[in-house]
LUMLO-329326 format. One line per 10 residues: number of its first residue (from 1); their letters; for each residue x, y, z of N, C-alpha, C. Coordinates in pm, whole numbers, plus 50000, padded with zeros to 5 digits. Atoms other than C-alpha are relative to their C-alpha. Last residue first. Layout:
NUM = A = X:Y:Z:X:Y:Z:X:Y:Z | ...
# end
This chain:
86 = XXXXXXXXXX = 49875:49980:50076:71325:41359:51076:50036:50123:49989 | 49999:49889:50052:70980:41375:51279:50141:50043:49959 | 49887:49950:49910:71008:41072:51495:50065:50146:49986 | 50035:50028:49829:70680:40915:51391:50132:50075:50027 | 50106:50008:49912:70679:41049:51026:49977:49996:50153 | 50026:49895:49989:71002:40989:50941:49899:50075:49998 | 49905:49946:49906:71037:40665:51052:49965:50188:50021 | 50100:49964:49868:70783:40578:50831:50074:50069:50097 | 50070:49908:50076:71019:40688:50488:49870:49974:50163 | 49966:49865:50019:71321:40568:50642:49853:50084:50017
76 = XXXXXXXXXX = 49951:50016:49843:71276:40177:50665:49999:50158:49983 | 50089:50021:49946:71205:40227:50312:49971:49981:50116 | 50080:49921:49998:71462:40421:50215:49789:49924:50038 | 49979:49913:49952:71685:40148:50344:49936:50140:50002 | 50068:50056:49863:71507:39884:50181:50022:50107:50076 | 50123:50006:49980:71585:40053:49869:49942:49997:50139 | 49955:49914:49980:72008:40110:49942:49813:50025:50002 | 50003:49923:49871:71940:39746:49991:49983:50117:50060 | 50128:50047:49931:71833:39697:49647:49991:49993:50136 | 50116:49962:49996:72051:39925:49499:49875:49921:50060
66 = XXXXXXXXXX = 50122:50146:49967:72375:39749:49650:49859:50080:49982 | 49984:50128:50004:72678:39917:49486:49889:49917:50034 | 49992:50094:49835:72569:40278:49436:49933:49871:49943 | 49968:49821:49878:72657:40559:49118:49995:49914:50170 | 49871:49873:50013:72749:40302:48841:49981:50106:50084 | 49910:50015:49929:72501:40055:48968:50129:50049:49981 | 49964:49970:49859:72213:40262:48899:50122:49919:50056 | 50059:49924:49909:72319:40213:48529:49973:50055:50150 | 50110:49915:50051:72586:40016:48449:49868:50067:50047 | 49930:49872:49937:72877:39838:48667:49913:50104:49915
56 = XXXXXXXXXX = 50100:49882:50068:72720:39509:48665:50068:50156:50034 | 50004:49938:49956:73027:39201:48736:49869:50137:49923 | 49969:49884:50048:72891:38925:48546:50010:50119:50056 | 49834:50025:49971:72878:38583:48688:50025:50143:49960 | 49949:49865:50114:72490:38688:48827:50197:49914:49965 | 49906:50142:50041:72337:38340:49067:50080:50084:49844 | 49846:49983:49910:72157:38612:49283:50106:49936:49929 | 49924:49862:50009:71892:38720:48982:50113:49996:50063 | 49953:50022:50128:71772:38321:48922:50119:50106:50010 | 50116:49951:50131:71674:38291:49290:50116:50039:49881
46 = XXXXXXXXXX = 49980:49816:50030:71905:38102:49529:49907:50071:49882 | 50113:49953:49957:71762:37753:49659:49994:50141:49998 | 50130:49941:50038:71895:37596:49409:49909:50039:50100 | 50087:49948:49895:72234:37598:49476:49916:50041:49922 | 49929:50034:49898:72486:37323:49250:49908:50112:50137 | 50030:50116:50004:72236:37325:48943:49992:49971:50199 | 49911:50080:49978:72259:37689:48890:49959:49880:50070 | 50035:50118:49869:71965:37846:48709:50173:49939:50019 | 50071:50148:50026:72103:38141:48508:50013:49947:50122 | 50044:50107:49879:72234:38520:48560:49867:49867:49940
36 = XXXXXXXXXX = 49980:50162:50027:72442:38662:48347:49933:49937:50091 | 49934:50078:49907:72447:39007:48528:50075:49861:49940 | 49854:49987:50018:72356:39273:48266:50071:49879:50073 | 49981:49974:50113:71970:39159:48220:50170:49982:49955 | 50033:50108:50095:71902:38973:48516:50015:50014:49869 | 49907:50090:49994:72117:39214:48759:49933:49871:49913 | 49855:50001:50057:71999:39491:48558:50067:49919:50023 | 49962:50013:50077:71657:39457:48631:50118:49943:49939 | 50058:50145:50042:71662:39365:49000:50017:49984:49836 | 49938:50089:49902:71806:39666:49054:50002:49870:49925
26 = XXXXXXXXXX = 49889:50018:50054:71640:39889:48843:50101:49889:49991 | 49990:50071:50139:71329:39766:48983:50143:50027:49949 | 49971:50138:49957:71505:39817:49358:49926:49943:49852 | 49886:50054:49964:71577:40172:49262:50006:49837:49997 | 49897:49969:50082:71297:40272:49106:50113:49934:50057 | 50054:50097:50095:71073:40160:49391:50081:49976:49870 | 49957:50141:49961:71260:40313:49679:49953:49923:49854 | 49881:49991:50048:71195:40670:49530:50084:49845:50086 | 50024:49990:50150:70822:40640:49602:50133:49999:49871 | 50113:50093:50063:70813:40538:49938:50038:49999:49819
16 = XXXXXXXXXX = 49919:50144:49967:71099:40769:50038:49940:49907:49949 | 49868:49940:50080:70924:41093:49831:50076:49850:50069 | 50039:50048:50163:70599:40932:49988:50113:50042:49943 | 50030:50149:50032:70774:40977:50346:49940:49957:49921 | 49873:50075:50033:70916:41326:50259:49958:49838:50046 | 49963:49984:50176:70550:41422:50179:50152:49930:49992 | 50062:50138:50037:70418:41292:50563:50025:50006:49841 | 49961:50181:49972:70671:41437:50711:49955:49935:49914 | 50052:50071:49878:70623:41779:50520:50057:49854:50061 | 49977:50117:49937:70828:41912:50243:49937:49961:50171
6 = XXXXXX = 50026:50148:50072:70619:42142:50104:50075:49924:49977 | 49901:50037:50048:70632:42440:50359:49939:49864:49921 | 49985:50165:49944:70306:42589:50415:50134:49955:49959 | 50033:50136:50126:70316:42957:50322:50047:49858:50078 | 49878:50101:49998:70270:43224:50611:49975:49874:49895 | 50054:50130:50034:70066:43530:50543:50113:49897:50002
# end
């Protein structure tokens, strides 16, 4: 009898899907919580979270520097692997 493996394509692309989300709340969290981040006068067309004076070196950003890219990146990922069969 052969057992199904359970990582499939279409499971490691909800495992990408689903492990992007965490990351980029974290994200976003921490740089409005830990960051310092207020309205600046001098560019307003940056959102509240980019305008941080406070380096963040806590939670997800004590293990990787740009969690909200490192997001996008599993999201870009998670179809991919599907159509090209990762």
């Amino acid at each position: 009898m052969v057992r199904p493996s359970l990582l499939t394509e279409t499971n490691f692309s909800w495992i990408c899907l689903f492990g992007s989300i965490p990351l980029a709340a974290q994200g976003f969290y921490l740089l409005r919580k830990l960051g310092n981040a207020r309205e600046r006068v001098e560019s307003p067309e940056n959102f509240t979270f980019e305008n941080t004076t406070n380096l963040v070196e806590d939670g997800i950003y004590h293990y990787i520097r740009h969690p909200l890219y490192g997001s996008l990146l599993l999201l870009a990922i998670a179809p991919c692997s599907s159509i090209y069969r990762l």
